[in-house]
LOTORGU-869634 format. One record per residue (C-alpha): z, x, y; residue in one letter. Coordinates in steps of 0.5 Angstrom, whole numbers, plus 2048, in hexadecimal, padded with zeros to 3 digits. Each point is the difference from the previous one (the first is absolute). Layout:
! LOTORGU-869634
ZXYa...
***
This chain:
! LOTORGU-869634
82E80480Ex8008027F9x7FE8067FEx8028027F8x7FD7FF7F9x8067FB7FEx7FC7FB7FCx8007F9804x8057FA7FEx7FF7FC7FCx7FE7F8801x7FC7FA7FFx7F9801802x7FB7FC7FDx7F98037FEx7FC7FB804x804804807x7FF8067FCx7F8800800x7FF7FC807x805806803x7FB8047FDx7FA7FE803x8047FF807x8028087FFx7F8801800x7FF7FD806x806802804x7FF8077FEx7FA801802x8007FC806x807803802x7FC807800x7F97FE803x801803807x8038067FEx7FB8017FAx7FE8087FEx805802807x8018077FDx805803805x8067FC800x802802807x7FA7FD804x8017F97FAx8067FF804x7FE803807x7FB7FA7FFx8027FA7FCx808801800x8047FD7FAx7FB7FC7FDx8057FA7FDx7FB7FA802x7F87FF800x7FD804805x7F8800803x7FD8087FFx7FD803806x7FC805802x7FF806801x8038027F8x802807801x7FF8027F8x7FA7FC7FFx7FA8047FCx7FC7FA801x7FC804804x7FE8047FAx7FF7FB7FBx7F87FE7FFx7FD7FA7FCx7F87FF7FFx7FE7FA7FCx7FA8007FCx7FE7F9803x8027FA802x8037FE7FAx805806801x8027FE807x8087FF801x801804806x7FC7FA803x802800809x8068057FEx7FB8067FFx800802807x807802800x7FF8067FAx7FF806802x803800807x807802801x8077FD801x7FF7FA7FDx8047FC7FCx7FE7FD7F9x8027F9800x800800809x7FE7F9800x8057FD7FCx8067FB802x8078017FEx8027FE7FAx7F98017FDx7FE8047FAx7FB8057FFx7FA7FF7FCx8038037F9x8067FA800x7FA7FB804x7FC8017FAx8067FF7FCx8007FA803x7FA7FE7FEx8018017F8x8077FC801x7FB7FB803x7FB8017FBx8057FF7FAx8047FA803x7F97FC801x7FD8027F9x8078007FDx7FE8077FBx7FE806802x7F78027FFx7FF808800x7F97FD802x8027FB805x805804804x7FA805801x7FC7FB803x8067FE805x801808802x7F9800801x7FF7FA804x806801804x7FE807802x7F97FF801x8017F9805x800803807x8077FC803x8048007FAx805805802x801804807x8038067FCx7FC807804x8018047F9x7FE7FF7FAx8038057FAx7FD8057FDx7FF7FC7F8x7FC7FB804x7FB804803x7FF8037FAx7FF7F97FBx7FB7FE806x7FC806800x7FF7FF7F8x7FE7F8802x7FC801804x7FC8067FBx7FF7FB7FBx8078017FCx8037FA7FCx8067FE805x8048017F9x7FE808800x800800808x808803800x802808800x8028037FBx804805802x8057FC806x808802801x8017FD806x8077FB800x7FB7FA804x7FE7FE7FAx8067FE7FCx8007FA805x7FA7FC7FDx8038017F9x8077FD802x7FD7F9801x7FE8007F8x8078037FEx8037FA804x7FC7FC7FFx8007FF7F8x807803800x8027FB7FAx7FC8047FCx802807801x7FB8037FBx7FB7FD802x801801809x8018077FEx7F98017FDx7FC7FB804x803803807x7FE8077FCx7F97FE7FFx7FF7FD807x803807803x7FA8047FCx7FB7FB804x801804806x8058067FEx7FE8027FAx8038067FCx8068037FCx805801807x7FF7F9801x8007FD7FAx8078047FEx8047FE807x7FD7F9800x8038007F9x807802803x8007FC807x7FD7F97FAx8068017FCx805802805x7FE7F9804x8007FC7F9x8078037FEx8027FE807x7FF7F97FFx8048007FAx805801803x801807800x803805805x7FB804803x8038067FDx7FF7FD7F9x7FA7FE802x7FD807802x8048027FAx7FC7FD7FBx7F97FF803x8018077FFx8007FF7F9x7FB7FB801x7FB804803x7FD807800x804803806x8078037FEx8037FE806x806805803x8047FB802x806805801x7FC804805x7FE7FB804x8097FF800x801807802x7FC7FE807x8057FA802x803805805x7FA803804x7FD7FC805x7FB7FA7FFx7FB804804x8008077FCx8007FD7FAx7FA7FC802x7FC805804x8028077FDx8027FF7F8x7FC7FB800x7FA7FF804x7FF7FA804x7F98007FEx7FD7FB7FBx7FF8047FAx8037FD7FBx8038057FDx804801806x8017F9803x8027FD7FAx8068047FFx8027FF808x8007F87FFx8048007FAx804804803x8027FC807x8007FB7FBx8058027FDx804803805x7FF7FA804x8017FB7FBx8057FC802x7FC7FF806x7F97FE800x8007FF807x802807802x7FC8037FBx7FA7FD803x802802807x8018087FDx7FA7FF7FCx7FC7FF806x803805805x7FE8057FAx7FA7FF803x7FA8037FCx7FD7FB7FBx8057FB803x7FD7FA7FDx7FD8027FAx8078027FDx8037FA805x7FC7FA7FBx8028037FAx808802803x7FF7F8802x7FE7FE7FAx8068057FBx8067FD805x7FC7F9800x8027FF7F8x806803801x8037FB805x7FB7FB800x7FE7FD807x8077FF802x800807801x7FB800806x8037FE807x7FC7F9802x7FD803806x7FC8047FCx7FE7FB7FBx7FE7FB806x7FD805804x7FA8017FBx7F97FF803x7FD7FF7FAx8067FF7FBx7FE8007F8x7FF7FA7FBx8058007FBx7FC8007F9x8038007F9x7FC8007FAx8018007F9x7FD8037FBx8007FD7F8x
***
């Protein structure tokens, strides 16, 4: 297991493995992470689940689960996206994505599915169009199995079933990691057009994660992805989305914490929790410490518990670019329920 900040090897690996190890990235991540999602308290992830190396089906009870005091009222029919799932909010124990199989995605990367699908169908990307496509998916009951339903869609659903335009539906004030994995696909996506990937993928983050502190860590992860295409080390890539962006990001601190363990530095130094502020820095920073080994940064990430896979599609996604998707075991790969379409568009 490799665990320093060494900048990688340098090798021929092609643009085209780059961005199809970067879709992939999002997918294992996340589907890696799904059955120990928001555990808290490492000891009963462990005491439940194992080393979580393969796919596994969640099961309940969830010990840290706070579904239980988690609430959504639609304001009509319009707005129903709890659908046969509602009977489970409000009661303890429950797990967020119970019927979820192994090797399948939570609702955040499933619609991040659907806008890959969408793009490789139209062959562009329509602000307008994806907004009718999450509305659709959501609001057809049978789309998806998916118990939880996060916090930025209740809200986009509350204010479309007011009456508000779906372009104003979103929140203004959003800092939460999960974001990030709907504005990755853009990035990817027109990746041969970094100036233009960066600001559309930018505009489509504010659809649903308006605000400052979006806007300024999208920015940052947007350039780091698109300077790992080009061939960049991690480390360089961080380094000059930095300068790209609005966040100075302390690239030597996170080296100063190479030396404690994963789970102090995910947990204590910085929360597990999906703020970005905090989440942010803890992805970079195993994907940094781990970077010759994406395989073993994404087991440490998912055993770090918390926001698991929030920081697991984004952690997928950095070392994806940097490896290309030979840095992916092919039982992962194949194990994908639903794998992503690989779509590359480019922008004059």
């Amino acid at each position: 297991m490799y665990t320093y900040f060494d900048n990688v090897m340098k090798k021929t690996i092609s643009f085209q493995d780059r961005v199809t190890g970067a879709l992939f990235g999002i997918f294992i991540g996340d589907a890696l992470a799904m059955p120990v999602h928001w555990y808290y308290n490492t000891q009963a992830l462990r005491r439940d689940y194992g080393e979580v190396d393969k796919y596994l089906k969640p099961h309940n009870p969830h010990p840290d689960s706070i579904l239980w005091r988690s609430s959504y009222n639609p304001p009509n029919k319009s707005a129903d996206i709890l659908h046969d799932q509602a009977q489970y909010w409000g009661v303890k124990g429950i797990h967020y994505h119970q019927f979820l199989q192994a090797g399948e995605n939570t609702l955040n990367v499933k619609l991040v599915r659907e806008l890959l699908m969408l793009m490789h169908q139209n062959g562009s990307y329509l602000a307008e169009s994806w907004l009718g496509r999450m509305i659709s998916f959501l609001t057809t009951p049978g789309n998806h199995k998916d118990t939880y339903v996060e916090e930025y869609l209740r809200h986009f659903f509350i204010n479309y079933g007011q009456g508000k335009n779906p372009n104003k539906c979103g929140r203004s004030d959003e800092h939460h990691i999960g974001g990030f994995s709907l504005m990755l696909p853009l990035v990817i996506a027109y990746a041969q057009s970094p100036e233009y990937a960066k600001k559309i993928a930018l505009e489509h983050l504010a659809l649903t994660h308006g605000g400052s502190i979006m806007h300024r860590w999208g920015a940052l992860i947007a350039s780091t992805l698109l300077n790992l295409f080009q061939g960049y080390s991690l480390q360089e890539s961080i380094q000059k989305g930095s300068g790209e962006s609005k966040i100075k990001f302390d690239y030597q601190g996170l080296e100063s914490l190479k030396d404690y363990p994963d789970d102090i530095v995910v947990g204590k130094h910085f929360s597990s929790a999906c703020y970005v502020d905090q989440a942010v820095p803890a992805t970079f920073f195993l994907a940094l410490k781990y970077c010759e080994s994406p395989e073993n940064s994404l087991i440490v990430n998912t055993m770090c518990g918390g926001d698991n896979a929030g920081r697991g599609a984004l952690l997928g996604a950095l070392l994806g670019a940097l490896h290309g998707v030979e840095g992916w075991p092919s039982r992962w790969i194949d194990g994908l329920l639903h794998p992503p379409p690989v779509v590359q568009l480019d922008y004059k």
